[in-house]
C-alpha positions in Angstrom: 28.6 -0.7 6.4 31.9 -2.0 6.4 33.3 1.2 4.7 31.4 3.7 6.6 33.0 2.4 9.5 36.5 2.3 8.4 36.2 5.9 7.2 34.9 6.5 10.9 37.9 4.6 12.9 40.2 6.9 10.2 38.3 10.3 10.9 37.5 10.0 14.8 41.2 10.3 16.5 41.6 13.4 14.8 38.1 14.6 15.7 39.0 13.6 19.1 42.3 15.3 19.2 40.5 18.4 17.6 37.7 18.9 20.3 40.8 18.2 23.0 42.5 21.0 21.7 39.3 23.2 21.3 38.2 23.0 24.9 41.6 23.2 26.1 42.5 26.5 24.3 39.0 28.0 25.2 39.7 27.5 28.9 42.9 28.9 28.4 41.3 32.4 26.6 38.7 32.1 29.3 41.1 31.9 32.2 43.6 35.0 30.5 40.4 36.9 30.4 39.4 36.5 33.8 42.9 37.3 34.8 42.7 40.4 33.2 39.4 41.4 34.6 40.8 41.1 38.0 44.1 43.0 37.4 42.1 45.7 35.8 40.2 45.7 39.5 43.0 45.5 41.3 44.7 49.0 39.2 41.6 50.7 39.3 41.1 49.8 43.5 45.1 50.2 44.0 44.2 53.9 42.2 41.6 55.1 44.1 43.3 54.3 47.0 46.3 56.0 46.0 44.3 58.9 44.9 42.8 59.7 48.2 46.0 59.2 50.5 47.1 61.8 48.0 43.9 64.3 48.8 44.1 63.2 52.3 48.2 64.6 52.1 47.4 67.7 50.9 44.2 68.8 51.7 43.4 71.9 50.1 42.8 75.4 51.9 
């Protein structure tokens, strides 16, 4: 028992310091994902708009 848990105290900082880094780099991909996701909205609503002021502009005859 003695050795199981010395091999445990020896293994579980780095386990720790693994799942840190895990959840910290998946909110990180999560977050740059969202971010893209909006900007993508944002080009594809900043498009439209600029694509109607242009038919509005020139309407055709």
């Amino acid at each position: 028992m003695g050795t199981a848990m010395a091999i445990f105290s020896t293994v579980a900082p780095s386990i720790g310091v693994g799942a840190i880094f895990f959840f910290v780099i998946r909110a990180v991909m999560r977050a740059d994902r969202r971010e893209r996701e909006y900007l993508r909205e944002l080009d594809r609503l900043e498009e439209e708009k600029a694509n109607s002021e242009s038919r509005d502009s020139h309407p055709e005859s």
